[in-house]
VMD Tcl script that draws the C-alpha trace (Angstrom):
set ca {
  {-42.67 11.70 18.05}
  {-40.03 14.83 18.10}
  {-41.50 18.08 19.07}
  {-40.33 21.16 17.43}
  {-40.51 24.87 18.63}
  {-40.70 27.77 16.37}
  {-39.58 30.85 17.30}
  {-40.63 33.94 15.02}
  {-40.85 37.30 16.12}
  {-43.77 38.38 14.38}
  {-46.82 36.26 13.13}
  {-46.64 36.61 9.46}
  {-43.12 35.05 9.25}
  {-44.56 31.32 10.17}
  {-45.63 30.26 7.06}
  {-42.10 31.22 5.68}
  {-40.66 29.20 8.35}
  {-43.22 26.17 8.54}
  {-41.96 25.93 5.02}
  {-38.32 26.08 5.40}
  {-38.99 23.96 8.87}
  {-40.83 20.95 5.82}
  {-37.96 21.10 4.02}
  {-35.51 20.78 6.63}
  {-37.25 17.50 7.89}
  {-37.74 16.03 4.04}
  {-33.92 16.36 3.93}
  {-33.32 14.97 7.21}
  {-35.63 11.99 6.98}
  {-33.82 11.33 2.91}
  {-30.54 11.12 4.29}
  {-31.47 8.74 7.40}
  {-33.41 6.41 4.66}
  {-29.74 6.14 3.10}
  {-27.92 6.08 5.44}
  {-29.88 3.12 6.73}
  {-29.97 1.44 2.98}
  {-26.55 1.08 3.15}
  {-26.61 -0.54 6.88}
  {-29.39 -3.04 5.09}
  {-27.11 -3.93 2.30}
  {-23.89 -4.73 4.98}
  {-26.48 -6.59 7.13}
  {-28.09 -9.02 4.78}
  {-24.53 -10.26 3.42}
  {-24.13 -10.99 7.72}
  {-27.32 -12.84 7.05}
  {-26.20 -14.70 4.36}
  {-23.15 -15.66 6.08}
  {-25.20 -17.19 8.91}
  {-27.82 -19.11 6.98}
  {-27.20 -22.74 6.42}
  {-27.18 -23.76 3.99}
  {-25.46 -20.70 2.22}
  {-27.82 -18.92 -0.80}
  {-24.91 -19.09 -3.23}
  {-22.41 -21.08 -4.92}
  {-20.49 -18.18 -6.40}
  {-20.91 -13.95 -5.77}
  {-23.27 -13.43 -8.19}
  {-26.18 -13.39 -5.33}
  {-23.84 -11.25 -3.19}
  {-22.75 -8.89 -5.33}
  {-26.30 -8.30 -7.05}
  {-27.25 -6.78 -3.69}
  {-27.61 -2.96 -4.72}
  {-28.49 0.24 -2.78}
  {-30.10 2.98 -5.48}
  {-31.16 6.44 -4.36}
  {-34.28 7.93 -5.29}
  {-35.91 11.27 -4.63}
  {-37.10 10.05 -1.82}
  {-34.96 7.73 -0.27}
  {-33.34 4.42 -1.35}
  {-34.51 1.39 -2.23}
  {-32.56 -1.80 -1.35}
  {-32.58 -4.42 -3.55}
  {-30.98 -7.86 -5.20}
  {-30.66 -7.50 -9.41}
  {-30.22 -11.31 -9.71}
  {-32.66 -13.14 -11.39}
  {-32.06 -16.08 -8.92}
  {-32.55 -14.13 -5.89}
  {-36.52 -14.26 -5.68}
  {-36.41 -18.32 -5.42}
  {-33.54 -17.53 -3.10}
  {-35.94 -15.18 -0.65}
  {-39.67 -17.07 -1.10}
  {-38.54 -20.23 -2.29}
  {-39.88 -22.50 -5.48}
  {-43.10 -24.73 -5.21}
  {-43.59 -27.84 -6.98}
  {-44.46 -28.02 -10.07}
  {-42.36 -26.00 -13.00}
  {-39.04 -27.43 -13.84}
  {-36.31 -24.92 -13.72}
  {-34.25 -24.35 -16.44}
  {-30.91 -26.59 -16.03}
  {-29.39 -25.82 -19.65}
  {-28.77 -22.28 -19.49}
  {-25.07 -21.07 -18.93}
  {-25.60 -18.18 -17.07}
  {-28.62 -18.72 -14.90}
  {-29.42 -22.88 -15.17}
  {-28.69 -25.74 -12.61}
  {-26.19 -26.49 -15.33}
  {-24.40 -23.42 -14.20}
  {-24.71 -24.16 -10.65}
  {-23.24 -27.68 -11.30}
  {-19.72 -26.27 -13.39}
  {-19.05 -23.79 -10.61}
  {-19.54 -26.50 -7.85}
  {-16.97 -28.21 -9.85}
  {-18.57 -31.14 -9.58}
  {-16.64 -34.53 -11.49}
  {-18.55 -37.40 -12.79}
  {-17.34 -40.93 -13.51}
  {-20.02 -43.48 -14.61}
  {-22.62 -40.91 -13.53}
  {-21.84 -40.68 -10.13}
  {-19.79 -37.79 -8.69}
  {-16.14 -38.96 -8.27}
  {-14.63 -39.14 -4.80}
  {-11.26 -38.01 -3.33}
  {-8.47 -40.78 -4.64}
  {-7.28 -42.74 -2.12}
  {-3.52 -42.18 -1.16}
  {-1.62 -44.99 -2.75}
  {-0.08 -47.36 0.33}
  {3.33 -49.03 0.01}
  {7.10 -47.71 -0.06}
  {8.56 -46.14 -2.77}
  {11.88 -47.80 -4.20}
  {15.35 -46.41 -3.80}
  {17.19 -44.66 -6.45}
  {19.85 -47.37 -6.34}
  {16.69 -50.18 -6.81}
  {15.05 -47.70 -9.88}
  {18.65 -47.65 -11.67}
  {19.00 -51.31 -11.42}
  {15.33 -51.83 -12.45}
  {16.11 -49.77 -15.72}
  {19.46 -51.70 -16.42}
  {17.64 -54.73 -16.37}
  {14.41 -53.78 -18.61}
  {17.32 -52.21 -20.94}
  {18.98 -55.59 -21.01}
  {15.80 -57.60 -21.38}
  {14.81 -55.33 -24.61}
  {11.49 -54.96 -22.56}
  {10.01 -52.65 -20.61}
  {6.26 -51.18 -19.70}
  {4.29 -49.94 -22.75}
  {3.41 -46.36 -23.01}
  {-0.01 -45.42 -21.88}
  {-2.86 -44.23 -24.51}
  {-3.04 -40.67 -24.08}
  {-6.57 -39.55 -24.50}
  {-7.66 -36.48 -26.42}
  {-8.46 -33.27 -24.35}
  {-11.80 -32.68 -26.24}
  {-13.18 -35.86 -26.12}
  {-12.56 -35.95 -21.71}
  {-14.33 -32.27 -21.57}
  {-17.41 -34.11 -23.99}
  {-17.98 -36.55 -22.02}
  {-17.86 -34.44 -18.30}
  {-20.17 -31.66 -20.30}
  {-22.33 -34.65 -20.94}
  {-22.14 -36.13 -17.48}
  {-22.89 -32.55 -15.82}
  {-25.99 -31.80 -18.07}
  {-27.37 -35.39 -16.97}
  {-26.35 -34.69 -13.49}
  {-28.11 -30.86 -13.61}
  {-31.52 -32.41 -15.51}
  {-32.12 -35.10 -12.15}
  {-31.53 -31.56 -9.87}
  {-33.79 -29.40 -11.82}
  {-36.43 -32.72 -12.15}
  {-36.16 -32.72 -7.89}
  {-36.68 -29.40 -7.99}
  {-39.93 -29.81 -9.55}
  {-41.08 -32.40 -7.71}
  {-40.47 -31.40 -4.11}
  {-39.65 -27.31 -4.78}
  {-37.44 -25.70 -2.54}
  {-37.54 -23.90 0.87}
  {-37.09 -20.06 1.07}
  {-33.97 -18.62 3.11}
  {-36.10 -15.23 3.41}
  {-32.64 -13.49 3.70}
  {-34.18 -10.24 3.72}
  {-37.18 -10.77 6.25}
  {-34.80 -12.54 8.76}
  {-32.91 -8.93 8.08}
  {-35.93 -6.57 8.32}
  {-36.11 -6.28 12.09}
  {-32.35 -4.88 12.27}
  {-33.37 -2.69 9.40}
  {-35.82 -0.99 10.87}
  {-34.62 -0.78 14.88}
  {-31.56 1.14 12.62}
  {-33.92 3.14 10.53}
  {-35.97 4.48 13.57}
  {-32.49 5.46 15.23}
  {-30.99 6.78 11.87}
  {-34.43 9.34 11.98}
  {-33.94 10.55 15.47}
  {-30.28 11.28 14.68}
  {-31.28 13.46 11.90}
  {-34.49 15.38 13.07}
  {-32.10 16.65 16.10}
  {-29.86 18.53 13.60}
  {-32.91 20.56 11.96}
  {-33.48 23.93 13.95}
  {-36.35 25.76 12.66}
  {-35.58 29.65 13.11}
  {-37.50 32.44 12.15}
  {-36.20 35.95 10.90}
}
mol new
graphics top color blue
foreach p $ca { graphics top sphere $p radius 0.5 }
foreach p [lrange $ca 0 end-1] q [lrange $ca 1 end] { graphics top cylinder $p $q radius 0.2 }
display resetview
């Protein structure tokens, strides 16, 4: 606890200064609470970075992360709707929603850019093994398919639209099974800001010290 000592030269100045002396400290204490909001919000994105697996696929959890002053203080905070499930967790039970562009597993699944073929996700291709042929063997190749009248048959090219149907489709099958897991077995909490809370508050009770030693109650 800090001790202060009031010096007033006659007795009927105190309250006056015990006044002045509250204010002084309200101030004080306000500015260490933000001052250590803002060391909260630059330590939980540390967190983040060091939990496994990582509580985002894009920056919409990291950027939600907000530091708002009040009268009092600050209060820090995440805005996304997400970030509660992120923190505690989910339990079994409720399925989440997996249609919804902005906030559903769909969502999740277009920014993972995941690619479906047959409804499985589609692996890396394979580099193709063998050499390539000369530009002396590809000119005599063409002569002779020129000659012949014959030569390989254009490929059907198929429409843009109906490709980007069919992956929408594939994605919305692939983000119902996710959402249906999710509802069976829940998920585990990554308590982001709990594992955070310790560092907040060793800096908060340093942050407080710093400040009461700059009030200096004075009398008149």
């Amino acid at each position: 606890m800090a001790l202060k000592r009031v010096l007033v030269s006659r007795p009927s100045q105190l309250p006056l200064v015990m006044r002045a002396l509250h204010k002084s400290l309200h101030g004080a204490t306000v500015s260490a609470l933000r001052r250590t909001a803002r060391f909260g919000h630059t330590a939980v994105v540390r967190t983040m970075a060091k939990t496994d697996p990582k509580p985002e696929a894009s920056y919409t959890y990291r950027n939600a992360w907000q530091v708002v002053h009040t009268k009092n203080g600050a209060i820090l905070g995440n805005s996304a709707i997400s970030s509660y499930f992120v923190e505690v967790g989910r339990k079994p039970g409720r399925m989440p929603p997996y249609s919804d562009p902005k906030r559903g597993i769909l969502h999740w699944v277009q920014i993972k850019r995941f690619r479906f073929k047959a409804g499985q996700i589609v692996q890396k291709k394979k580099k193709k093994s063998g050499k390539k042929k000369s530009k002396a063997q590809q000119k005599v190749s063409a002569t002779k398919t020129k000659a012949q009248g014959t030569g390989p048959k254009p490929k059907k090219v198929k429409k843009p639209g109906a490709a980007k149907g069919k992956q929408l489709q594939a994605q919305k099958r692939f983000a119902y099974l996710v959402a249906r897991k999710i509802a069976l077995k829940g998920t585990p909490g990554r308590y982001v800001l709990m594992r955070t809370m310790p560092a907040i508050k060793k800096r908060l009770g340093r942050e407080i010290k710093k400040s009461l030693k700059t009030v200096k109650p004075r009398g008149r």
